[in-house]
KEVEX-591753 format. One record per residue (C-alpha): residue number from 0; residue in three letters; x, y, z. Coordinates in Angstrom, 2 decimals, padded with zeros to 5 digits, m for minus. Example, Ala and Ser with C-alpha at 12.3 -4.5 7.8 and 13.67 -1.06 7.14 Angstrom:
BEGIN
<vofi seq="0" type="ALA" x="012.30" y="m004.50" z="007.80"/>
<vofi seq="1" type="SER" x="013.67" y="m001.06" z="007.14"/>
END
This chain:
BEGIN
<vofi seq="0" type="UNK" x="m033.01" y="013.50" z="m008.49"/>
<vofi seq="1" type="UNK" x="m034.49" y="009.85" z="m009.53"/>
<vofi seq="2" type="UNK" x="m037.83" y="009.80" z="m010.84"/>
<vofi seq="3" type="UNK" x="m040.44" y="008.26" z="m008.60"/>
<vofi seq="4" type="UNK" x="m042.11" y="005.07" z="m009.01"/>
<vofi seq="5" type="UNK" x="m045.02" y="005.55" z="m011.70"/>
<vofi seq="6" type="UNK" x="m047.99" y="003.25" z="m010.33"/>
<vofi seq="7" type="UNK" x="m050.36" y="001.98" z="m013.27"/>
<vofi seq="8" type="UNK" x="m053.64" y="000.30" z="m011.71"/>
<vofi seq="9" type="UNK" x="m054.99" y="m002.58" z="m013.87"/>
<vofi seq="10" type="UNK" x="m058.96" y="m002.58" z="m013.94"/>
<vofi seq="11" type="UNK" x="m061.27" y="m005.76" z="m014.11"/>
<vofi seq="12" type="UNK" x="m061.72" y="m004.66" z="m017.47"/>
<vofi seq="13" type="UNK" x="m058.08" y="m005.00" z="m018.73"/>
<vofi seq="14" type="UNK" x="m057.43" y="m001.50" z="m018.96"/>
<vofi seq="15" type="UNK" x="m054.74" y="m000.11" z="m017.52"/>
<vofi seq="16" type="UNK" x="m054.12" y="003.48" z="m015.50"/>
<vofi seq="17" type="UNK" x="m051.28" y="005.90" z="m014.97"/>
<vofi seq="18" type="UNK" x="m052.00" y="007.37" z="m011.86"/>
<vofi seq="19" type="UNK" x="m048.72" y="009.77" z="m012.76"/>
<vofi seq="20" type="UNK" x="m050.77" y="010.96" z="m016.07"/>
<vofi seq="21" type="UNK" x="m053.76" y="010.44" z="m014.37"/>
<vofi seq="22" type="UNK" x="m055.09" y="008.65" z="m017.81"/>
<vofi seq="23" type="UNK" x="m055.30" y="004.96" z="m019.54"/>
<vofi seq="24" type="UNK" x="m052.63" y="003.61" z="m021.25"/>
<vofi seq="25" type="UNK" x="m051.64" y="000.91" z="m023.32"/>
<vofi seq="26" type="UNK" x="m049.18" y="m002.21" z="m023.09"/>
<vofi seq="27" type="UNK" x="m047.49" y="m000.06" z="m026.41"/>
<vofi seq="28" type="UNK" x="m047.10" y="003.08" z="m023.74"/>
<vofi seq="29" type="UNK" x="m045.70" y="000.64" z="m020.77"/>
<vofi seq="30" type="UNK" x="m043.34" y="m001.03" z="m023.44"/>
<vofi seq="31" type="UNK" x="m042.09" y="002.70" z="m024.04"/>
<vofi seq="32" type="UNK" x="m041.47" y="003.25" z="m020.20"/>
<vofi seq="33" type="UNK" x="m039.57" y="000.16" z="m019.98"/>
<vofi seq="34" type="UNK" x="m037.25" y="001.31" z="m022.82"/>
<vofi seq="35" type="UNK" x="m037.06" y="005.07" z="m021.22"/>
<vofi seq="36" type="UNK" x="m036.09" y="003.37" z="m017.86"/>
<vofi seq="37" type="UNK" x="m038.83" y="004.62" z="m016.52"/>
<vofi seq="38" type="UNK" x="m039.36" y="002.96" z="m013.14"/>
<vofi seq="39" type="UNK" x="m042.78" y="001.74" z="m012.31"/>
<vofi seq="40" type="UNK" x="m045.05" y="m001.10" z="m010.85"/>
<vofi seq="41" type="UNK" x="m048.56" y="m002.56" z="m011.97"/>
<vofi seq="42" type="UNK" x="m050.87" y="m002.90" z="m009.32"/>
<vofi seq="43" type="UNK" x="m054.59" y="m004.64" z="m009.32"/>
<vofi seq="44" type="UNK" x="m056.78" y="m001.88" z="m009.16"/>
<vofi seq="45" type="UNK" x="m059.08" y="m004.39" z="m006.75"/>
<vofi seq="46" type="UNK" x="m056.94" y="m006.46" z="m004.83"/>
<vofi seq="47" type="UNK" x="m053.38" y="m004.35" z="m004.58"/>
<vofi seq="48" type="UNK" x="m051.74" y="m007.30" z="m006.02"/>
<vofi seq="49" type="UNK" x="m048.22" y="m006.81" z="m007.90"/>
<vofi seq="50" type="UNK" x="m048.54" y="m007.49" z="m011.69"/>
<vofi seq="51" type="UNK" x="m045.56" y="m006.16" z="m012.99"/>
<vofi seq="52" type="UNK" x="m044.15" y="m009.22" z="m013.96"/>
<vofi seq="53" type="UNK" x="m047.34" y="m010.33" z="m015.95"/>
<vofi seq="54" type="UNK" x="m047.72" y="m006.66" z="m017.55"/>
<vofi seq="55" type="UNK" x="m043.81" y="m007.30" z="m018.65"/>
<vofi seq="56" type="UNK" x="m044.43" y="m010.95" z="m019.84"/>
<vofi seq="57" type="UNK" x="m047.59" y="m009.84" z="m021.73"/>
<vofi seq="58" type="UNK" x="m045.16" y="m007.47" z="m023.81"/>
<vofi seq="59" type="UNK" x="m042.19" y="m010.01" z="m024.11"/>
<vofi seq="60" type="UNK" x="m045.37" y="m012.13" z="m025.84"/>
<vofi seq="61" type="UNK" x="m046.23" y="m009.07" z="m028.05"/>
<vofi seq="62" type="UNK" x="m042.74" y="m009.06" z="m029.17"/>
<vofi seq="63" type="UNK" x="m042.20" y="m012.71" z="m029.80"/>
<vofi seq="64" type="UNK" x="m045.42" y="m013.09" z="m031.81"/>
<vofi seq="65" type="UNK" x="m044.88" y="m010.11" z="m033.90"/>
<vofi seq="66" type="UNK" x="m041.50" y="m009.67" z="m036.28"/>
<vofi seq="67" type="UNK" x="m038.05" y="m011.30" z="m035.29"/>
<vofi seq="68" type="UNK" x="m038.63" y="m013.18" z="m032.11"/>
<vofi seq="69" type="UNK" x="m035.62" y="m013.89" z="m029.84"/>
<vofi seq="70" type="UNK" x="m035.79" y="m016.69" z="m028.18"/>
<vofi seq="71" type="UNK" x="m036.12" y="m020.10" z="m030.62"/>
<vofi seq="72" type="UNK" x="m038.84" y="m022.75" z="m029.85"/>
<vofi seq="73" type="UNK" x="m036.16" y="m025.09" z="m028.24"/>
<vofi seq="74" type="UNK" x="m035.12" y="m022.60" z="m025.93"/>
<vofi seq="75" type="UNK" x="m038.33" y="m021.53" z="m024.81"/>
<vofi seq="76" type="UNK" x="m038.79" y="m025.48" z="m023.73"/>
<vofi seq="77" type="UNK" x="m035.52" y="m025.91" z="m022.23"/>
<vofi seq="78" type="UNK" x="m037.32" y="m022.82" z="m020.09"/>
<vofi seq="79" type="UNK" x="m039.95" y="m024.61" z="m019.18"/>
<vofi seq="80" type="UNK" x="m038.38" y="m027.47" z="m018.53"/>
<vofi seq="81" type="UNK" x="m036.58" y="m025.68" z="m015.48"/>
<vofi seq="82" type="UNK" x="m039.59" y="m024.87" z="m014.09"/>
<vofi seq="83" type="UNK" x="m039.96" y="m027.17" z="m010.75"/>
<vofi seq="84" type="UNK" x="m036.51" y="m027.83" z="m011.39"/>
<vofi seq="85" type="UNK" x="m033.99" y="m028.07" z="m008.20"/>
<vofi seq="86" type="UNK" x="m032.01" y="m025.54" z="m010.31"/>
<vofi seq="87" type="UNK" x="m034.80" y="m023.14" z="m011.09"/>
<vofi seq="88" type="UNK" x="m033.77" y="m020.76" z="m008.82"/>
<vofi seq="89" type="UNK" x="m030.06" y="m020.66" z="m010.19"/>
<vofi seq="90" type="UNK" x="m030.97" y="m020.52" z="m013.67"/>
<vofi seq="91" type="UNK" x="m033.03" y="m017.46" z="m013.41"/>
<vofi seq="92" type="UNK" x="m030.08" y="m015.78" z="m011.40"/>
<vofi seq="93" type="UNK" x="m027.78" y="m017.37" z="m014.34"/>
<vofi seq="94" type="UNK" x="m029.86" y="m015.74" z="m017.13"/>
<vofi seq="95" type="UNK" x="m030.25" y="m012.41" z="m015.76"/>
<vofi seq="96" type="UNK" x="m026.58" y="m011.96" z="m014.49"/>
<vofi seq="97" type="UNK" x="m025.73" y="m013.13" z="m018.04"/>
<vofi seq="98" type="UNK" x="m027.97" y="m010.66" z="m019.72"/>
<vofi seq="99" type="UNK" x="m026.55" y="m007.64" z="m017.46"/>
<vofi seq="100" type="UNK" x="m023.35" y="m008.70" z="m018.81"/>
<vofi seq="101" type="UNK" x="m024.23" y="m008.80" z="m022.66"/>
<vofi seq="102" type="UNK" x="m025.87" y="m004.73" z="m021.50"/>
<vofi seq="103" type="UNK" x="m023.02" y="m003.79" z="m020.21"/>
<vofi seq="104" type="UNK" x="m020.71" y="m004.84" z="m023.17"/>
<vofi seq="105" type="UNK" x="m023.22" y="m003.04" z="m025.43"/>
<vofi seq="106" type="UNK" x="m023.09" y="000.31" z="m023.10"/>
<vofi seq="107" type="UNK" x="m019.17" y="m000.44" z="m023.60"/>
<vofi seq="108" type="UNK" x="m019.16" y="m000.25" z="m027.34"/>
<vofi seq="109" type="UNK" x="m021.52" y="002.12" z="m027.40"/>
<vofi seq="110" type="UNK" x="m019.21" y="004.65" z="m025.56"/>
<vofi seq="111" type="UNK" x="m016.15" y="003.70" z="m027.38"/>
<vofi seq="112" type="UNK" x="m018.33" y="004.38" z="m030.83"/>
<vofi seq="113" type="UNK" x="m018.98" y="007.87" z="m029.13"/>
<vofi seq="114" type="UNK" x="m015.04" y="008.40" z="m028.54"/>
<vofi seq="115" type="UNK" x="m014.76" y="007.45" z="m032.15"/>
<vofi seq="116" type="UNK" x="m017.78" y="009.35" z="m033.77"/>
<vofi seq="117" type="UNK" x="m018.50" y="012.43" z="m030.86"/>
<vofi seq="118" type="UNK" x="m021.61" y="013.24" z="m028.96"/>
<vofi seq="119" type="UNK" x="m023.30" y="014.42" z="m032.19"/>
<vofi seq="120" type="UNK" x="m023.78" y="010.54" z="m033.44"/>
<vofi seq="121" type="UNK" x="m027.09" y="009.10" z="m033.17"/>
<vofi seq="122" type="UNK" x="m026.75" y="005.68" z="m032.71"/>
<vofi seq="123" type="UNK" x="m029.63" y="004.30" z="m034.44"/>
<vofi seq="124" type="UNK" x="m030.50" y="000.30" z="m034.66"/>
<vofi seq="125" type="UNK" x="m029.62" y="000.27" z="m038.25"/>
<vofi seq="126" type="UNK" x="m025.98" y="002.11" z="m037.81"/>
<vofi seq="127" type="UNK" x="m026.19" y="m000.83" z="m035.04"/>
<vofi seq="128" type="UNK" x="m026.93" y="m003.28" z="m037.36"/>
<vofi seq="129" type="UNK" x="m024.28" y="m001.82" z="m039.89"/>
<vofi seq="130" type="UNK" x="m021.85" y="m001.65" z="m036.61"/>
<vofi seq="131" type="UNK" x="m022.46" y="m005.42" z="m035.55"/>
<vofi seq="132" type="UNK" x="m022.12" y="m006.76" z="m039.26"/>
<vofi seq="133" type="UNK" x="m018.42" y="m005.09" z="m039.37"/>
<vofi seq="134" type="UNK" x="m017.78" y="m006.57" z="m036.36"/>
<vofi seq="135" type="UNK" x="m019.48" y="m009.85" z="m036.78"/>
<vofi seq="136" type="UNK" x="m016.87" y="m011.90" z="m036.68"/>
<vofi seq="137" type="UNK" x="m015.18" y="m010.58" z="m033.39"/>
<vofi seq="138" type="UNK" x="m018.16" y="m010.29" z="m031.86"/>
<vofi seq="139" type="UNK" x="m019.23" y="m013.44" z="m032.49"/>
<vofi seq="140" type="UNK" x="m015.73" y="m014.98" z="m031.40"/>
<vofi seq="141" type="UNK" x="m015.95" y="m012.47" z="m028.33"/>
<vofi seq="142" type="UNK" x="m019.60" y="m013.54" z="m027.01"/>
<vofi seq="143" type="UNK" x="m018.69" y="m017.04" z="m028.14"/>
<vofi seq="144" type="UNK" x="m015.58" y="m017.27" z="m026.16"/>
<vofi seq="145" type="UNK" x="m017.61" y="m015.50" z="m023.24"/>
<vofi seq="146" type="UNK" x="m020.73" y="m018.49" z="m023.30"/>
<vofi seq="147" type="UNK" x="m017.85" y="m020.92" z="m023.18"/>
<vofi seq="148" type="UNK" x="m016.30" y="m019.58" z="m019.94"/>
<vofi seq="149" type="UNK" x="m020.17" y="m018.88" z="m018.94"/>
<vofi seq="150" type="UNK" x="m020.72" y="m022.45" z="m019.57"/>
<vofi seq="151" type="UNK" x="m017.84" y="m023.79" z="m017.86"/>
<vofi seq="152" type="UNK" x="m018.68" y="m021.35" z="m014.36"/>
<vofi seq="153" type="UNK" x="m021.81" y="m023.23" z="m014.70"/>
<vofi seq="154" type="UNK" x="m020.86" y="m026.33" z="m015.28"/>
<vofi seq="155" type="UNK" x="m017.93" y="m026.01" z="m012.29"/>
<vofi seq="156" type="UNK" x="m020.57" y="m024.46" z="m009.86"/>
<vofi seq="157" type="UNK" x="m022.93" y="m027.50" z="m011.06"/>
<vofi seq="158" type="UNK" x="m020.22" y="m029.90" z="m009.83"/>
<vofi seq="159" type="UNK" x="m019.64" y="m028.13" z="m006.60"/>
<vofi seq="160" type="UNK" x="m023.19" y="m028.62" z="m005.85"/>
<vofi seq="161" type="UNK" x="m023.10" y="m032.13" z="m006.48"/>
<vofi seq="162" type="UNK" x="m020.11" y="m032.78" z="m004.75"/>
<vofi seq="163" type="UNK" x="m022.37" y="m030.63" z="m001.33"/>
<vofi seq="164" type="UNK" x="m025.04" y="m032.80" z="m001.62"/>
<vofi seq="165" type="UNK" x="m023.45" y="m036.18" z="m001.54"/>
<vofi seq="166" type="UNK" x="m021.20" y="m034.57" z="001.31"/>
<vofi seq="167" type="UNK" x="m024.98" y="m033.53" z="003.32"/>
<vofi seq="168" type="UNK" x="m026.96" y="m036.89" z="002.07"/>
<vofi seq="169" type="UNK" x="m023.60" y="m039.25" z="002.85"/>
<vofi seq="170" type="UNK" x="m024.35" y="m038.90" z="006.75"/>
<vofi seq="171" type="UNK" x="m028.28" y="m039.88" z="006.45"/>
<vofi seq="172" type="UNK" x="m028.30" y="m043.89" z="006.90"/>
<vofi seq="173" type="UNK" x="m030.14" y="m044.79" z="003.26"/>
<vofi seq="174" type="UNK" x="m031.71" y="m048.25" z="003.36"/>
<vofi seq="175" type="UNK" x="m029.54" y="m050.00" z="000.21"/>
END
């Protein structure tokens, strides 16, 4: 039976409330749902208003500012930079259906490590680590071979879109 959706209220004063544990919690604790899969949803305690996506960005900000960030300063821009963009709304579809991908390859190895190893194995981050440096080199080729093909759907489906527009725009009479 799927868990139910854990609400956490967030007060005026920052704090936040598991109404499932009926106590406070911290970001740390929500960061610990999100890797148990918990589902859940951050609500203003006042105002009812959804903040799950600021309660999820406020930990991605944690992370980035403390230890080995992911995401490089030029990428971060190149973020920005599609924000008000007419392809905003594909590039957020683009990223996520590209990270689903990268989870499922991951869930992939992972099961064909416990065909290899058995049930018993832990797969801790550092036998990752050790896992991913064996296979560095046809992983990298893999995932780079894998952003090329991403690139070029992109690229292609960029085109396409072009090719729509001046089809739509060709029929308006444009002073020249």
């Amino acid at each position: 039976m799927p868990e139910q959706l854990r609400i956490i209220k967030k007060y005026p004063n920052r704090r936040l409330y598991d109404t499932s544990s009926s106590g406070y919690i911290t970001l740390a604790d929500v960061k610990r749902m999100v890797l148990g899969h918990v589902e859940f949803q951050v609500i203003d305690a006042k105002t009812g208003e959804d903040l799950t996506r600021s309660i999820l960005l406020q930990i991605i900000l944690e992370e980035e500012s403390s230890g080995v960030p992911m995401f490089s300063s030029d990428m971060l821009a190149q973020m920005i930079r599609f924000y008000g963009n007419a392809l905003q709304g594909i590039m957020g579809g683009y990223i996520e259906k590209n990270i689903k991908a990268f989870v499922d390859i991951q869930e992939k190895l992972q099961e064909q490590a416990r065909q290899v190893y058995g049930d018993k194995m832990m797969l801790t981050p550092d036998l990752w680590r050790q896992f991913l440096q064996m296979q560095a080199p046809a992983l990298q080729g893999m995932m780079g071979k894998y952003l090329e093909q991403s690139a070029s759907v992109f690229m292609e489906m960029q085109q396409q879109m072009q090719k729509q527009a001046r089809g739509m725009f060709s029929a308006f009479p444009f002073p020249g």
